[in-house]
Every structure is written in structure tokens, then in C-alpha cells.
ROSE-4610 file (N, C-alpha, C; in Angstrom, 1 decimal, always signed):
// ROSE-4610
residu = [X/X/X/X/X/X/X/X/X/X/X/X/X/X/X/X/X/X/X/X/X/X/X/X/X/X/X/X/X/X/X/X/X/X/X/X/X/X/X/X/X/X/X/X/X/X/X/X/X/X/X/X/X/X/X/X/X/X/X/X/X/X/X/X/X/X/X/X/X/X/X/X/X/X/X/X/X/X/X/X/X/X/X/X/X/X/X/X/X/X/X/X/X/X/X/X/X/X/X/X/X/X/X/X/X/X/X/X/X/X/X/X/X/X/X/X/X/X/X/X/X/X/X/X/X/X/X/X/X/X/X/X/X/X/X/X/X/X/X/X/X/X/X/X/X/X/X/X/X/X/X/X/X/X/X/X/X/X/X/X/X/X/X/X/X/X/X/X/X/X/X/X/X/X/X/X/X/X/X/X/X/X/X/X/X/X/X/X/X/X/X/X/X/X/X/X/X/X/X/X/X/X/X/X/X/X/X/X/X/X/X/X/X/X/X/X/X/X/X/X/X/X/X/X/X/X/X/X/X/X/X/X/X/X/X/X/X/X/X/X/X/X/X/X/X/X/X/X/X/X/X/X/X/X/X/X/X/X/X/X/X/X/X/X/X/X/X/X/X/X/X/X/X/X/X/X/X/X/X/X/X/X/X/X/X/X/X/X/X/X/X/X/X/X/X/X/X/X/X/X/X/X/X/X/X/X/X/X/X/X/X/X/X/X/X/X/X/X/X/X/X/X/X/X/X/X/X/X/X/X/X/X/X/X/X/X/X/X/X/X/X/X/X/X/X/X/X/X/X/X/X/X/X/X/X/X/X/X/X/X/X/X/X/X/X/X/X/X/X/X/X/X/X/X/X/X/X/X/X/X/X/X/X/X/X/X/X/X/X/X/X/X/X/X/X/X/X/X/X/X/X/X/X/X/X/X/X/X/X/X/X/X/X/X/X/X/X/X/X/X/X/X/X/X/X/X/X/X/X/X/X/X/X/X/X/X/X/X/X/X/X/X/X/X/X/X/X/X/X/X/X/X/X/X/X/X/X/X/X/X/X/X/X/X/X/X/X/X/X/X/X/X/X/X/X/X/X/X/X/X/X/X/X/X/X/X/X/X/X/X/X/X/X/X/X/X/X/X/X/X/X/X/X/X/X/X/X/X/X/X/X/X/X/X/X/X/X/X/X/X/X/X/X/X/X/X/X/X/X/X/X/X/X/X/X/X/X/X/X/X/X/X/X/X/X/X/X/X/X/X/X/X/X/X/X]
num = [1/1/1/2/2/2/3/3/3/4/4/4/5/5/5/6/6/6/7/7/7/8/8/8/9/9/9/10/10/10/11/11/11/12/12/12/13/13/13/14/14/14/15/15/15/16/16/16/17/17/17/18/18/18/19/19/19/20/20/20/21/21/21/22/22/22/23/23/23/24/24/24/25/25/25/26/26/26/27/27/27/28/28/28/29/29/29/30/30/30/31/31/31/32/32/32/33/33/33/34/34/34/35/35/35/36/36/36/37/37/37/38/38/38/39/39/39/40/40/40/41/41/41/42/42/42/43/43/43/44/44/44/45/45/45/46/46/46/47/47/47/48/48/48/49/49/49/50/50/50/51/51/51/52/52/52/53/53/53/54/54/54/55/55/55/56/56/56/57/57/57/58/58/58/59/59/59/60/60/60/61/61/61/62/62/62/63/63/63/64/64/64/65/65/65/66/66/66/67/67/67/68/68/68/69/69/69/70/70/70/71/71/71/72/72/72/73/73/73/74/74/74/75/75/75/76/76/76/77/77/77/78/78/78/79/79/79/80/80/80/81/81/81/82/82/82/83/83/83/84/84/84/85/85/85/86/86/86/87/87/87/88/88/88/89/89/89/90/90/90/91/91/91/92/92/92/93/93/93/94/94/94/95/95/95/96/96/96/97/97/97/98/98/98/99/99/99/100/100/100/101/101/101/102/102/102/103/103/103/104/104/104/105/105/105/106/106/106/107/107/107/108/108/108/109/109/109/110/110/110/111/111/111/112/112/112/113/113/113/114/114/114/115/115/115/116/116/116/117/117/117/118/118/118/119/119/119/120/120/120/121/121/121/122/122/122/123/123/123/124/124/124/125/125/125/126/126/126/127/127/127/128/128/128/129/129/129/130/130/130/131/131/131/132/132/132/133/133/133/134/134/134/135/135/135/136/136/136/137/137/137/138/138/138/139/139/139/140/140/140/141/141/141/142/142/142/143/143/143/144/144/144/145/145/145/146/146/146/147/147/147/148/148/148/149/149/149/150/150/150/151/151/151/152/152/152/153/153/153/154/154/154/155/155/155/156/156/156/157/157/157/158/158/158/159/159/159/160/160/160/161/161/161/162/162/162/163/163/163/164/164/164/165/165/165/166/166/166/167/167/167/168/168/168/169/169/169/170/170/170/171/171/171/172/172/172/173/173/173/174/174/174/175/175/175/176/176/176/177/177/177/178/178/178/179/179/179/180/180/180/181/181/181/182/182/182/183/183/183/184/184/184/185/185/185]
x = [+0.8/+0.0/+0.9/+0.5/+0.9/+0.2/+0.7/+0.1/+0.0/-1.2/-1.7/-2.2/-1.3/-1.8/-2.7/-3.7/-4.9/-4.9/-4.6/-4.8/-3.2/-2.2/-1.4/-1.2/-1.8/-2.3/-3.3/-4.7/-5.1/-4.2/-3.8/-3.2/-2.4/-1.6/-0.2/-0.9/-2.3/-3.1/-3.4/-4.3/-5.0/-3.9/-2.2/-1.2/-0.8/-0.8/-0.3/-1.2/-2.9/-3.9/-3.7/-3.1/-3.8/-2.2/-1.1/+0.1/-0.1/-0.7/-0.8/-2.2/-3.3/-4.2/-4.0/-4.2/-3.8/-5.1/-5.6/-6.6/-7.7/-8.6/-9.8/-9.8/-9.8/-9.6/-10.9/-11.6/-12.4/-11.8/-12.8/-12.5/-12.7/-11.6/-11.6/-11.6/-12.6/-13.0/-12.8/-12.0/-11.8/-11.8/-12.7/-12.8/-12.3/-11.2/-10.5/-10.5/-11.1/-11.2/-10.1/-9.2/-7.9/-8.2/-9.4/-9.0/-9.1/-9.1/-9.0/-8.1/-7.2/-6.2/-5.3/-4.9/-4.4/-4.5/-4.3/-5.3/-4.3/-4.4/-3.7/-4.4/-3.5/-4.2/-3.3/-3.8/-2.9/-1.5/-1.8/-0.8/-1.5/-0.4/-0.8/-1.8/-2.7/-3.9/-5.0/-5.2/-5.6/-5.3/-3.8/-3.2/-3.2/-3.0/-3.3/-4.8/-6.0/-7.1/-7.4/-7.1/-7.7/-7.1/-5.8/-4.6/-5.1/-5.6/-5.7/-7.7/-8.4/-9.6/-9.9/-9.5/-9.5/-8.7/-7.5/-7.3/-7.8/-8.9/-9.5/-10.7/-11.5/-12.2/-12.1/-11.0/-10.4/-10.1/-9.7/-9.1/-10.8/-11.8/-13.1/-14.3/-13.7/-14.6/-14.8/-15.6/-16.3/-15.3/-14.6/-14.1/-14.4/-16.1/-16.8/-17.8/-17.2/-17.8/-17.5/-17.4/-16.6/-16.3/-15.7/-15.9/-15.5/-16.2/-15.7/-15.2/-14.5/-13.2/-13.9/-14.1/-14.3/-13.5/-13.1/-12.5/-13.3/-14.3/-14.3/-15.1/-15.0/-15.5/-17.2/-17.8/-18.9/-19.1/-20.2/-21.1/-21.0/-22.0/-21.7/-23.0/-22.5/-23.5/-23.8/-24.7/-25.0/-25.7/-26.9/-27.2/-25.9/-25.1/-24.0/-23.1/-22.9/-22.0/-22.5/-24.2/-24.3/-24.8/-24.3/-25.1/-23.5/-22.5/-21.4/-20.4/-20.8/-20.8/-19.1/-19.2/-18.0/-18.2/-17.5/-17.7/-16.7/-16.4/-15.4/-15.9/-14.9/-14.9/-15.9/-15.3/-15.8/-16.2/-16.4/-16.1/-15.4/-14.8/-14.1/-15.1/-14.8/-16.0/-15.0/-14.7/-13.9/-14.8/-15.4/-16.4/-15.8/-15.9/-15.3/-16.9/-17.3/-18.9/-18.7/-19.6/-19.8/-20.3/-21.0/-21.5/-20.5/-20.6/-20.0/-18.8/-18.9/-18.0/-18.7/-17.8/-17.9/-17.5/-18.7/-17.9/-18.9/-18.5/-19.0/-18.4/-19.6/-19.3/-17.8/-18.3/-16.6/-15.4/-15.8/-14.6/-13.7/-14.8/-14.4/-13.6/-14.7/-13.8/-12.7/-12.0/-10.8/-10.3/-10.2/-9.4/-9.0/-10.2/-10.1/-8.9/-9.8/-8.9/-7.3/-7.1/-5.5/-5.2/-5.2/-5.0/-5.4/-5.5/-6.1/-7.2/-8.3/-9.4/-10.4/-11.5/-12.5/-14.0/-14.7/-15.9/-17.1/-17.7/-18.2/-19.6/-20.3/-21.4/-21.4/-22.4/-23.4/-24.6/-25.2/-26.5/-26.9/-28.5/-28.9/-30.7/-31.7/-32.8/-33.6/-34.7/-35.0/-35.7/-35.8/-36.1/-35.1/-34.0/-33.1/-31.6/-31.2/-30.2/-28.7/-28.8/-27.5/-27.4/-26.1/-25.6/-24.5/-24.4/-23.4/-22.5/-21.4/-20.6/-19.7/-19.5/-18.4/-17.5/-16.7/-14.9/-14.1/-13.8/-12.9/-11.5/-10.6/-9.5/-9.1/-8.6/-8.3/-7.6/-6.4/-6.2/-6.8/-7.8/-8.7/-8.7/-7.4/-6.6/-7.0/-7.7/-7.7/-8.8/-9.4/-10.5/-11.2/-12.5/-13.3/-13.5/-13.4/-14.3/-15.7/-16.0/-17.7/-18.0/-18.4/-18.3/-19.6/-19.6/-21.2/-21.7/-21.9/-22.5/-24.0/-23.8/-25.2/-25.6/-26.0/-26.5/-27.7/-27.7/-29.0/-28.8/-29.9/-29.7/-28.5/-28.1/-26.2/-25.3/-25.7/-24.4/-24.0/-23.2/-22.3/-21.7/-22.5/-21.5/-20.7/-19.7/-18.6/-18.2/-18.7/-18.0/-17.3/-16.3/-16.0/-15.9/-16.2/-16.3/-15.3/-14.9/-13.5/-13.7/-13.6/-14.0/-13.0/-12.8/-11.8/-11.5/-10.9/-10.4/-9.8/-10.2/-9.5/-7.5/-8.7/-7.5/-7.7/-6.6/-6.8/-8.3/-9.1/-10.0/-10.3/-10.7/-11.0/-11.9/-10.9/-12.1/-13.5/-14.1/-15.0/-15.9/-15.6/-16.4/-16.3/-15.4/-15.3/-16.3/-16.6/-17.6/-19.1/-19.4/-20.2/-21.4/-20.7/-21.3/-21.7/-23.3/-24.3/-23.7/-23.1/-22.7/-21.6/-20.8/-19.5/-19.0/-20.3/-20.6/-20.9/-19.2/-20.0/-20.7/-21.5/-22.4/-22.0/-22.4/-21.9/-22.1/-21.1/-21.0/-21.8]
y = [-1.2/+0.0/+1.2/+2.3/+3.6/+4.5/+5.6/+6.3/+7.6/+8.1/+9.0/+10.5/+11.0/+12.6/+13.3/+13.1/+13.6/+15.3/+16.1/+17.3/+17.8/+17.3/+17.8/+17.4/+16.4/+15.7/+17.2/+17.6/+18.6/+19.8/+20.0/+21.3/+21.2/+20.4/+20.4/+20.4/+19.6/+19.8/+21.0/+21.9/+23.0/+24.4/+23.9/+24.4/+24.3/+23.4/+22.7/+23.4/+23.1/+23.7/+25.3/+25.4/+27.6/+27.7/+26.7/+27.6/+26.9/+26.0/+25.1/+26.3/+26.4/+27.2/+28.5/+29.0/+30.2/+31.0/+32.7/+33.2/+33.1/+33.1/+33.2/+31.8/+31.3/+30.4/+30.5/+29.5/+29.3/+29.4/+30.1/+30.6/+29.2/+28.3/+26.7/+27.0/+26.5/+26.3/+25.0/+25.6/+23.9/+23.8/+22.2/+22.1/+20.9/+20.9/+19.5/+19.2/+18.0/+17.8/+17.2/+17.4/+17.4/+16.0/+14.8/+14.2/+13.3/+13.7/+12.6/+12.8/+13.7/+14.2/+12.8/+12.4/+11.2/+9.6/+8.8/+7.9/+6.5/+5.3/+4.7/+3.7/+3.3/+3.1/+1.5/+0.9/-0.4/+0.1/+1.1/+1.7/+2.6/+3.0/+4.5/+4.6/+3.7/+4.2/+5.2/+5.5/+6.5/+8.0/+8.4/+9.5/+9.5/+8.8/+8.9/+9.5/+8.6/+9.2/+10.5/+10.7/+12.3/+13.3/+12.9/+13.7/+13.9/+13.1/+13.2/+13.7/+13.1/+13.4/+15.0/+15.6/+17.3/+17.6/+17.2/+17.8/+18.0/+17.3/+17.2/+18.0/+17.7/+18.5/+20.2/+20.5/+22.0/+22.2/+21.7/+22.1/+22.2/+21.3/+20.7/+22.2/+22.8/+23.4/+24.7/+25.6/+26.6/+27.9/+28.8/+29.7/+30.4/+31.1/+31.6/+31.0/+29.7/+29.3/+28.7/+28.8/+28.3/+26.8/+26.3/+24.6/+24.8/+23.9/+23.4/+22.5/+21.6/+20.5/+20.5/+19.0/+19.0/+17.4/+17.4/+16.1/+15.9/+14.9/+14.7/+12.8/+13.0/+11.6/+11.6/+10.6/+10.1/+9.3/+9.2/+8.7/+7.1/+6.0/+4.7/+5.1/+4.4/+4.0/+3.0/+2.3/+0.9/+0.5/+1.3/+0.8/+0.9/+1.7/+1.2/+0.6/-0.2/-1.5/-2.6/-2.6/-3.8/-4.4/-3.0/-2.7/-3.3/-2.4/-2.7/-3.8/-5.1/-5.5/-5.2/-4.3/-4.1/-3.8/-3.8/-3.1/-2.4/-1.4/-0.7/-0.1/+0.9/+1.8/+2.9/+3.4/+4.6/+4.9/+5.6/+6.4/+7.5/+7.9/+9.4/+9.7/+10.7/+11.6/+12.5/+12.5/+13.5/+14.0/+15.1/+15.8/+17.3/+16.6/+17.7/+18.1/+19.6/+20.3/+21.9/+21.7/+23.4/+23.4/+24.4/+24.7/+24.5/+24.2/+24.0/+22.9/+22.2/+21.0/+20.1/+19.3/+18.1/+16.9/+15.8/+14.6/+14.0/+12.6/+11.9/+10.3/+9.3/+8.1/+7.5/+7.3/+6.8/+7.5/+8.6/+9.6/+9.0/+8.8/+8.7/+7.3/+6.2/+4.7/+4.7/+5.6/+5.6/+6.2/+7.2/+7.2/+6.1/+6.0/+4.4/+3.3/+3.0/+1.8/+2.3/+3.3/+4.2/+3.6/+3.4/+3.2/+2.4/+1.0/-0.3/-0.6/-0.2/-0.1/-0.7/-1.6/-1.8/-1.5/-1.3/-0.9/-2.3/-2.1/-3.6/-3.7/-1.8/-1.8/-0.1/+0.5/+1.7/+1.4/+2.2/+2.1/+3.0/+3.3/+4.2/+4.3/+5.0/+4.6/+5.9/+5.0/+5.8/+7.0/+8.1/+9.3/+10.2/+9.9/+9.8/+11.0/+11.9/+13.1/+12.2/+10.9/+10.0/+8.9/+8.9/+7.5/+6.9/+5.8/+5.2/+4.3/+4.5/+3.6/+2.8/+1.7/+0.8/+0.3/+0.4/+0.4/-0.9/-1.9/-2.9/-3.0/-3.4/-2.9/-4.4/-4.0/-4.9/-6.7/-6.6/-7.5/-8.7/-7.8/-8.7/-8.5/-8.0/-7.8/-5.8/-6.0/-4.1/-3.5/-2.2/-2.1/-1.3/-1.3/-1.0/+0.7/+1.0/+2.9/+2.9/+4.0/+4.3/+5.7/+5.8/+7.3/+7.4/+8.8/+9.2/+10.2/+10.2/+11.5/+11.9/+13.2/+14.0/+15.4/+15.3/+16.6/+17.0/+18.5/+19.1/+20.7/+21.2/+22.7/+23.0/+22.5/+22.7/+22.8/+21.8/+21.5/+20.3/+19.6/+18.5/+18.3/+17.3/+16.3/+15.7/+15.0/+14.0/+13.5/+12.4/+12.0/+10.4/+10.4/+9.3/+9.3/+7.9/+7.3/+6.4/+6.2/+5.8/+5.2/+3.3/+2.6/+2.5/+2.9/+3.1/+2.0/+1.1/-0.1/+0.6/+0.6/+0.9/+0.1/-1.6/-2.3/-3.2/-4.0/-4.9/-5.6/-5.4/-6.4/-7.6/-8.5/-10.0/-10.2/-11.0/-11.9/-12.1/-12.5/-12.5/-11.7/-10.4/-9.3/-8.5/-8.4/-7.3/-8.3/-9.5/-9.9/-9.4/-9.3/-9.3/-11.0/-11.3/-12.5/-12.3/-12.5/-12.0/-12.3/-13.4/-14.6/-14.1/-12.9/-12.5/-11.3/-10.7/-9.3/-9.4/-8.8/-8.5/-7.4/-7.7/-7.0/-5.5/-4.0/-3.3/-3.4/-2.4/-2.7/-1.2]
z = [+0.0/+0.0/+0.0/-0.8/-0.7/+0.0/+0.5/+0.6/-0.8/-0.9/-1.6/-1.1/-1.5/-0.4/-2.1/-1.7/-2.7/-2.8/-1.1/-1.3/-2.6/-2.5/-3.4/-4.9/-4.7/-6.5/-7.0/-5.8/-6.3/-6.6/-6.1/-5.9/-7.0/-7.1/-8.3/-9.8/-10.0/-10.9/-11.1/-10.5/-10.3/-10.6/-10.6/-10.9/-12.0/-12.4/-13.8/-15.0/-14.7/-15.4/-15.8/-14.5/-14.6/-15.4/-15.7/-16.3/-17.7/-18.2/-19.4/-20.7/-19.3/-20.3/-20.6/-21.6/-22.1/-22.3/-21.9/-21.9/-20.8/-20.6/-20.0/-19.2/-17.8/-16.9/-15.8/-15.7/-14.9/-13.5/-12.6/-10.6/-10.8/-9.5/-9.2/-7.4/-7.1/-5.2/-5.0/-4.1/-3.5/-2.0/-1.8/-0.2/+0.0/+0.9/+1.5/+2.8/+3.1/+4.6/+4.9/+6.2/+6.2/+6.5/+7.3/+7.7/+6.1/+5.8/+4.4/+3.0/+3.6/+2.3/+1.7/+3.0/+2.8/+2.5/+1.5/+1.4/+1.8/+1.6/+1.4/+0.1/-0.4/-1.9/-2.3/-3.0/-3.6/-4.4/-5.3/-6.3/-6.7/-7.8/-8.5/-9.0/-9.2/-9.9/-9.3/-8.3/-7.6/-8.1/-7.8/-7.9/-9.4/-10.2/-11.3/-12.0/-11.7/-12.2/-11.9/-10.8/-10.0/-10.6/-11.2/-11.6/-13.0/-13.8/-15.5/-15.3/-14.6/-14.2/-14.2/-13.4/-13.0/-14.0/-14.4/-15.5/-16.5/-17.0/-17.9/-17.7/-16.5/-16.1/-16.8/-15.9/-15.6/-17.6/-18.1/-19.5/-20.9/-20.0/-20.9/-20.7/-19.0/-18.8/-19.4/-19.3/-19.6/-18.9/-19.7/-18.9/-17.7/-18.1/-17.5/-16.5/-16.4/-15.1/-14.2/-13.0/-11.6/-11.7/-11.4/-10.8/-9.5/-9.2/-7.4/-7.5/-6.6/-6.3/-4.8/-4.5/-3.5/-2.7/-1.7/-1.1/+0.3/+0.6/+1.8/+2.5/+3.7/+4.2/+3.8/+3.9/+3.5/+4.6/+5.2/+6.0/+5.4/+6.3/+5.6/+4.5/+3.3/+2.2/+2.3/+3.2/+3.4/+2.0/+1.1/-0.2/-1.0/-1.4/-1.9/-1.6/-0.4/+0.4/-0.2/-0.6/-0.8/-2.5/-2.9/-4.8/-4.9/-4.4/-5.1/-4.8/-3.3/-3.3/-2.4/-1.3/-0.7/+0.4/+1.9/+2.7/+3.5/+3.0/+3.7/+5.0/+5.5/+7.2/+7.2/+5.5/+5.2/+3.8/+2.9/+1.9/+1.6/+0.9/+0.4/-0.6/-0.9/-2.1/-2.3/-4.1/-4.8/-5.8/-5.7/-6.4/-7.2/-9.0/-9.6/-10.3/-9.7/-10.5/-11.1/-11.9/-12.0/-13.2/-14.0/-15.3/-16.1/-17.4/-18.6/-18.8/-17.4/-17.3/-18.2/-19.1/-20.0/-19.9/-19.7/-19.4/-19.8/-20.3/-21.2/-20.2/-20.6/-20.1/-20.8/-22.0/-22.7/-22.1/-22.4/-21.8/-20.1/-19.5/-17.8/-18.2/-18.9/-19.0/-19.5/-20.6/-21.1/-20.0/-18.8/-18.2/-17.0/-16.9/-15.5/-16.5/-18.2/-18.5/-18.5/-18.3/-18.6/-16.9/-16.2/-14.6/-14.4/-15.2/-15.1/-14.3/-14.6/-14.0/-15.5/-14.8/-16.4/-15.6/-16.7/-16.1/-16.1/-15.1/-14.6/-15.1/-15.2/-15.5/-15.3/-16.1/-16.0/-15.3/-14.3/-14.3/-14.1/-14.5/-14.5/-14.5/-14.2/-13.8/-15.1/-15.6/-16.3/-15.5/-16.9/-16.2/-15.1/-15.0/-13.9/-14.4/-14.1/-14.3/-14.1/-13.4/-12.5/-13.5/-13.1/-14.1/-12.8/-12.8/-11.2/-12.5/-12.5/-13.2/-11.7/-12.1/-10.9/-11.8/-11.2/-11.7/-10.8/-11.7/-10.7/-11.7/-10.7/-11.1/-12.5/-13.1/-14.2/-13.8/-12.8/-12.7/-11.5/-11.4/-10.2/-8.8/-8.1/-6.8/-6.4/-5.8/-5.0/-5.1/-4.7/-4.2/-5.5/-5.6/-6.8/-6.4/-7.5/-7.7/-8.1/-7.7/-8.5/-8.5/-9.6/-10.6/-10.7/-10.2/-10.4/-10.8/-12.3/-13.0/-13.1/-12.2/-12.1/-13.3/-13.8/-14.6/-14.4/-13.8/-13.8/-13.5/-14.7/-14.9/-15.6/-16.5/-17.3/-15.9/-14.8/-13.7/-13.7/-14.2/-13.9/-12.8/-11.7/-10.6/-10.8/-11.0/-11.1/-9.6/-9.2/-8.0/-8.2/-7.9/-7.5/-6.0/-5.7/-4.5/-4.6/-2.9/-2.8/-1.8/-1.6/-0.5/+0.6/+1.6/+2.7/+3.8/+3.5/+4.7/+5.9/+7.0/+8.0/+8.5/+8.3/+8.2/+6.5/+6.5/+5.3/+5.4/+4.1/+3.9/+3.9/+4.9/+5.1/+4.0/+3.3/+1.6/+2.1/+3.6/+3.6/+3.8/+4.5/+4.6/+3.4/+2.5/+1.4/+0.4/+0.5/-0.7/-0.1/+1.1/+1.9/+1.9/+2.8/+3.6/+4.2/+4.4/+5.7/+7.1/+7.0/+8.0/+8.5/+8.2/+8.2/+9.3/+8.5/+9.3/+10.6/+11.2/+13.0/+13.3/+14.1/+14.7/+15.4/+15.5/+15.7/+17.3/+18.3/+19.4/+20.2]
């Protein structure tokens, strides 16, 4: 395991962007919850997506219109512990939004397959502004992503979710075995 300091992947991005684009630059807000700057991760593919993700974000977007960057903890998602078939400590939430941001399903999967990541499924509910894509990593071994695109009113959500082991995952609780799960105290 690595560790992954997410607040300076943002930051070195958000640097990179403002000296690469030339002319008229979208205001970028960003909120980092310190207790989650740091991640521990299998390998680079983490720092990787977030890194080429916002970049893309930040280069696709709309001059004249803000994006926010947002990093923080998530409450349990017990319906998504058990859609996606995991059970971590916690969640992280890396939320790139704002008007005139561009993102496209293909688009997100070429970046995941760039960081060996494949996509397991879309889903999405008719009538519905959300799309939940789940991300398992290619060679079988390490923890899954889930990308969630919201549009509504010309604002694009982009979140990935980030499943957080306190300690290493026991094969039986990370498949989620009814029979597995201890009871909370």
C-alpha cells in the first residue's frame, strides 16, 4: 500500500492547469477535509485518475464558469455496500462540478482503463439526471471505484467514491457475507 496525499495531487493539478491554459480560466474552489487528504491506496492508480480526471475537467470546462473540487468523508452507504458489493470503514468523495464541465461516459472509462481499471457496468434509472458507473480494477486484486454522473440545470456532478479499509479487507467481509458481518458494538 501507498500512501496517496490527494490534497497535493489537487493542488499540483489545479497548478499545472492555470500555467498550461492560455486566456480566459475558470474561478476553481476547493474544499479539503484534512482528515481525508491522505489515502492509502494499492498503487498508483488513484493518484493517477484524480490527476488526469481534473485535468480534464479544468481544460473541458467553460471559462466563465466556476468549478468546485471537493474532497471529503462520507457517511456509511449501506445501499451502496451492498449494490457494489463491498464493505469498507468509510467512503471518500472526490467531487469535480460546475457549469460547462464536459464529461461523457466513454470519456471517464478511457481514463479508468489508462489506470487499469474496467468498467463492470453503468447504471442508471429511467427518467433519472445520474448514471453510477463501478470500476474494478483490471487485474482482479484491489479495491473498486464508483463514478457518479449528475446533470442538472447545465451543472455536472462528477464523484468518484473511494472505498476506505480501516485495516486490510478480510475476503469474507469485502464480498459481503451475511454470516461475516459483525455485529456493531
Amino acid at each position: 500500500m501507498e500512501k496517496v496525499d490527494l490534497e497535493l495531487v489537487i493542488q499540483q493539478t489545479i497548478a499545472r492547469f492555470t500555467q498550461n491554459r492560455s486566456g480566459t480560466k475558470p474561478l476553481v474552489f476547493v474544499m479539503i477535509s484534512p482528515s481525508v487528504s491522505q489515502l492509502a491506496w494499492g498503487d498508483g492508480s488513484l493518484q493517477e485518475f484524480v490527476r488526469l480526471f481534473l485535468y480534464e475537467a479544468l481544460v473541458s470546462s467553460n471559462p466563465d464558469a466556476a468549478v468546485e473540487v471537493l474532497l471529503r468523508r462520507r457517511a456509511e452507504l449501506n445501499d451502496m455496500n451492498d449494490f457494489v458489493g463491498v464493505h469498507p470503514s468509510y467512503w471518500v468523495q472526490f467531487r469535480a462540478s460546475g457549469r460547462g464541465l464536459k464529461r461523457s461516459e466513454p470519456l471517464i472509462e478511457d481514463i479508468f482503463a489508462g489506470v487499469g481499471y474496467r468498467l463492470e457496468e453503468w447504471v442508471g434509472v429511467d427518467h433519472s439526471d445520474s448514471r453510477l458507473g463501478i470500476f474494478g480494477p483490471k487485474n482482479k486484486s484491489g479495491a473498486k471505484m464508483v463514478f457518479c454522473l449528475e446533470s442538472r440545470r447545465d451543472t455536472l456532478k462528477c464523484d468518484l467514491l473511494l472505498p476506505v479499509f480501516e485495516c486490510a479487507p478480510v475476503p469474507g467481509l469485502a464480498a459481503g457475507n451475511a454470516n461475516s458481518i459483525a455485529p456493531r458494538v
